[in-house]
C-alpha positions, -999 to +999 in steps of 0.1 A: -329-142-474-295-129-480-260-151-484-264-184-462-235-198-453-221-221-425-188-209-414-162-205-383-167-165-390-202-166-375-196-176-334-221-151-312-212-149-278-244-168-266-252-165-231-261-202-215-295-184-199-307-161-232-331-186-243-347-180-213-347-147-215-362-138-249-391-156-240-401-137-211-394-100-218-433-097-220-436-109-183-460-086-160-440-073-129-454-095-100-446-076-069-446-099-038-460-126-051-470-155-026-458-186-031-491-206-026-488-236-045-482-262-018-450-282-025-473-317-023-481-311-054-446-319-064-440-349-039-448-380-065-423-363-086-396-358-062-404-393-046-389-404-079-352-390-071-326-410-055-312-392-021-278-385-016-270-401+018-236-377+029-223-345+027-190-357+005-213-374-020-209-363-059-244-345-072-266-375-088-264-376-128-303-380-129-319-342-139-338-320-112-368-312-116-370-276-131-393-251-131-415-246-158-399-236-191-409-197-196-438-182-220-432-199-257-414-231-246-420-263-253-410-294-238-399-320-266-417-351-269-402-382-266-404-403-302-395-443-305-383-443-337-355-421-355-368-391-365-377-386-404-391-361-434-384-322-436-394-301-413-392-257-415-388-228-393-397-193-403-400-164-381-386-123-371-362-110-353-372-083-336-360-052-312-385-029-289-391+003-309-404+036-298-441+023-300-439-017-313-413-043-318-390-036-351-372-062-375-336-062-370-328-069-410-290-083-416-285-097-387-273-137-384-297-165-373-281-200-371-298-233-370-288-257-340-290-294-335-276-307-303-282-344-295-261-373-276-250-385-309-234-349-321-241-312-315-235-281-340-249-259-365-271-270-388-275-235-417-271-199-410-280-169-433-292-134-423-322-120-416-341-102-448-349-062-446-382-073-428-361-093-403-376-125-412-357-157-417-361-194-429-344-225-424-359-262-441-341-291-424-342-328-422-342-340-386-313-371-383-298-392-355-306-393-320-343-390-320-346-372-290-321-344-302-331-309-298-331-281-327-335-245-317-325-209-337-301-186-322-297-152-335-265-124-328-269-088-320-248-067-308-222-093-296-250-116-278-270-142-286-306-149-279-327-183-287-357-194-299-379-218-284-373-259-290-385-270-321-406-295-315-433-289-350-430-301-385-438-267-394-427-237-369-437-202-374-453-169-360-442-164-327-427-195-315-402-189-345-401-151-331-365-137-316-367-110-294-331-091-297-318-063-271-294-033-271-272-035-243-263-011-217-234-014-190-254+013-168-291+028-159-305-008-152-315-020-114-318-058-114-347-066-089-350-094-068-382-112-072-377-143-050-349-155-025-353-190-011-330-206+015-329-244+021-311-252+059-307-289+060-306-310+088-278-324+110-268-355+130-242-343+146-210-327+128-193-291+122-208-280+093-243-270+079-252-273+044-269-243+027-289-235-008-296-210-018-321-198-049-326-162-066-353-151-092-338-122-105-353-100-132-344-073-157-377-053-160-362-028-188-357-032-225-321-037-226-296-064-216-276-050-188-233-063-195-209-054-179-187-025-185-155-050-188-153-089-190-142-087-156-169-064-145-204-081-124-235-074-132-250-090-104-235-092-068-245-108-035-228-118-001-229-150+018-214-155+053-176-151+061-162-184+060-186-205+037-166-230+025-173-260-002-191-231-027-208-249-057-232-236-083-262-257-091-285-259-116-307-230-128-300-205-159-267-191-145-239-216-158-212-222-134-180-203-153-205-169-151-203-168-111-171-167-088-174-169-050-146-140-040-140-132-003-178-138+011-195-123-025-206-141-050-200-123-086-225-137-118-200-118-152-226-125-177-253-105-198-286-099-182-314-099-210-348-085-196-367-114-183-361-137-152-332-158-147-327-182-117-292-184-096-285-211-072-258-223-054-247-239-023-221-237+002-211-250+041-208-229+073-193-243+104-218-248+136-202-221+156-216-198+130-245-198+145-270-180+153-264-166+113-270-133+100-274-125+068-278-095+050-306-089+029-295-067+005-323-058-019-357-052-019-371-088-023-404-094-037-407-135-015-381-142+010-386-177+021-370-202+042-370-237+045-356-254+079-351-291+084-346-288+119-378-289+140-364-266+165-347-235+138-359-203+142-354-175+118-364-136+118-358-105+096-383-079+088-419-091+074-412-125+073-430-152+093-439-190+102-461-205+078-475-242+077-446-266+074-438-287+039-432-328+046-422-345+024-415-383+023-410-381+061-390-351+061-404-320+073-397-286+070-403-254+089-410-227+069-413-191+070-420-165+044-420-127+038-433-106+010-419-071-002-392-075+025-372-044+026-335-039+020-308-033+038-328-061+065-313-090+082-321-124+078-310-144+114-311-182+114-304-199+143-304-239+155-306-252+189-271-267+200-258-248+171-225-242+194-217-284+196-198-304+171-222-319+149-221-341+116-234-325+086-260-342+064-266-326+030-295-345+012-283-326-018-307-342-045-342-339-018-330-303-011-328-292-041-351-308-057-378-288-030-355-254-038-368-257-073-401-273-070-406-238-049-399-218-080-430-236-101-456-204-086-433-178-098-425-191-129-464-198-137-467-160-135-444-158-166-457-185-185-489-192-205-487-234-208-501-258-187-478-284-171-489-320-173-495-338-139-493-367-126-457-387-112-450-400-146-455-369-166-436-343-137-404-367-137-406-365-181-414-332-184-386-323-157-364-337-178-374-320-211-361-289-197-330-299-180-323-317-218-329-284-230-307-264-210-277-287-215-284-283-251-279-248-250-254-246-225-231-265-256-242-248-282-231-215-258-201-233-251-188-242-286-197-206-296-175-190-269-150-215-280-148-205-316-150-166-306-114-174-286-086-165-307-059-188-305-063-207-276-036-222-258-033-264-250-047-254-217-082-238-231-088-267-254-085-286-226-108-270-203-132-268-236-127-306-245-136-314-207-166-291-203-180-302-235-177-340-225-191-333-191-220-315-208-228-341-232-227-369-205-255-348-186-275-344-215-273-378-222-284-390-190-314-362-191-326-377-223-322-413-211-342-405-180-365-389-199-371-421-217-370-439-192-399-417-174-427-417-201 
């Protein structure tokens, strides 16, 4: 290993989502997959989440369920006691060559810890001439804290998966690192799901809305400025009450401008997940949508027995119920672009009171994701109520995890900051700590 330091000096410009991304670059293009898995198989799991009863209410602190964690990831186990002896991680860093993956030698790797107790890094050093690295460490605190590598190249920063083992090496210690390219790249659109919710009368419909987008090159697509979107898409004139939820795009990446939404981050190859929701007014409909790209699964999910929706190749399938609530639901595969999507509800026109069960909603939005994501992964997911609602929250602890650790490294890149930045930083930071700690309490309290 060369010089190991921990210092201010090293602060990679991590991207909330790239530890999602390096372990997936190897995925296998699934072209119009089907999402067969029938959401039932999720319903003891959801049954578990409290329900938001009105539009106006705050999203609940208790995790979603995610999808599963990609190819390489593992969920951390819950342990009683506080965590004790040495534990190692030694692996690569890598970048695709002309025929195989080559060590990227020089480079910095930095050992995380991020827990409800404390977060920061733990050692950093750079990578020998074979790219290999090694950090020994002595797990302390929170028990349930979660340790991870990152490594920095070419301005980004890419993440191992959790270390969970005594003793972690070969390819779950592996990084997979990038070169970047502001140009030549065409994001595709694997999946685009659309949640409708129901109504009991109001002027305003509740909307969600879920991509699974995917960079099937070997570069990480940027931007060619800060301001400059790498991924764009519209929603309707006059959404109102936009919100990003949860999923691998962090909420300061995306900005809802004048009917388009705009994600300003790095796209690693892999899949990443964008969701968000929003409000249109009754009179909106019947509501046409655009469908911009050529999307692998368009699906729809419609609260209201009597909605009816049509584009190009998509069509009724058997309805999802759950707990008492039923859905319509329609789905297309390889749907064209350039397409419309038209929703419509019966006595659209009338004032109506909007009733957003944000938590079920999403909830189903995600659980819909699980067939996709299987295509990218090679672990089994546990089953069973019990083991759903704990492993659920493994990944949402994870996330949050990362989401600081991207956080305080974006933080220390800043130069200067002004009263007002510290601020913003001192109240994202708490907000993201006070998630995580409720994920790894409901985790607890789950198993």
């Amino acid at each position: 290993m060369n010089s190991r330091r921990i210092s201010s000096d090293f602060v990679p410009r991590i991207s909330a989502s790239s530890c999602r991304d390096i372990v997936t670059q190897r995925m296998i293009p699934v072209r119009g997959l089907l999402l067969s898995v029938s959401l039932r198989m999720f319903v003891s799991a959801l049954l578990l989440l409290p329900v938001a009863a009105a539009a106006q209410a705050p999203l609940p602190q208790a995790p979603l369920p995610q999808a599963p964690l990609p190819q390489g990831t593992t969920a951390a186990p819950a342990q009683a006691a506080a965590p004790s002896g040495s534990r190692t991680v030694a692996g690569r860093v890598v970048r695709p060559g002309v025929e195989a993956f080559e060590p990227v030698s020089g480079t910095w790797v930095t050992l995380h810890r991020v827990g409800r107790d404390r977060a920061g890094p733990l050692d950093s050093a750079r990578t020998a001439s074979d790219g290999s690295y090694r950090f020994g460490y002595t797990p302390s605190g929170a028990p349930d804290a979660i340790y991870f590598v990152s490594a920095s190249y070419a301005g980004i920063a890419y993440f191992s998966s959790g270390l969970t083992q005594q003793d972690v090496s070969g390819q779950e210690a592996e990084i997979q690192v990038f070169d970047t390219t502001s140009s030549g790249i065409r994001l595709t659109v694997r999946g685009r799901h659309i949640i409708l919710s129901a109504s009991t009368g109001g002027t305003r419909r509740g909307i969600i809305e879920v991509f699974e987008i995917t960079n099937d090159s070997n570069r990480t697509l940027i931007g060619i400025n800060d301001k400059a979107a790498t991924f764009r898409v519209r929603i309707p004139q006059g959404a109102q009450d936009f919100k990003v939820a949860q999923g691998d795009v962090p909420a300061d990446a995306v900005t809802n401008s004048e009917g388009e939404v705009l994600v300003m981050m790095p796209f690693a190859p892999g899949l990443k997940r964008l969701s968000f929701t929003y409000s249109v007014d009754a009179d909106a409909f019947p509501l046409k949508m655009p469908v911009q790209f050529a999307t692998g699964v368009l699906e729809v999910l419609a609260e209201d027995p009597q909605a009816t929706v049509t584009a190009p190749k998509i069509a009724e399938t058997a309805p999802a119920s759950l707990d008492g609530r039923n859905f319509r639901r329609f789905l297309g595969n390889d749907v064209p672009a350039n397409g419309v999507l038209e929703m419509d509800l019966p006595g659209s026109g009338q004032a109506q009171k909007t009733r957003i069960v944000i938590s079920l909603v999403a909830a189903i939005g995600l659980a819909m994701l699980v067939s996709l994501a299987r295509a990218f992964s090679r672990r089994k997911v546990p089953t069973g109520p019990g083991m759903a609602s704990a492993v659920a929250a493994d990944r949402q602890a994870e996330r949050l995890a990362r989401q600081i650790a991207d956080l305080d490294a974006r933080f220390e890149r800043a130069r200067e900051p002004d009263d007002a930045a510290r601020a913003t930083y001192a109240r994202e930071r708490a907000d993201l700590k006070s998630a995580l700690t409720s994920a790894l309490i409901s985790r607890d309290d789950s198993r």
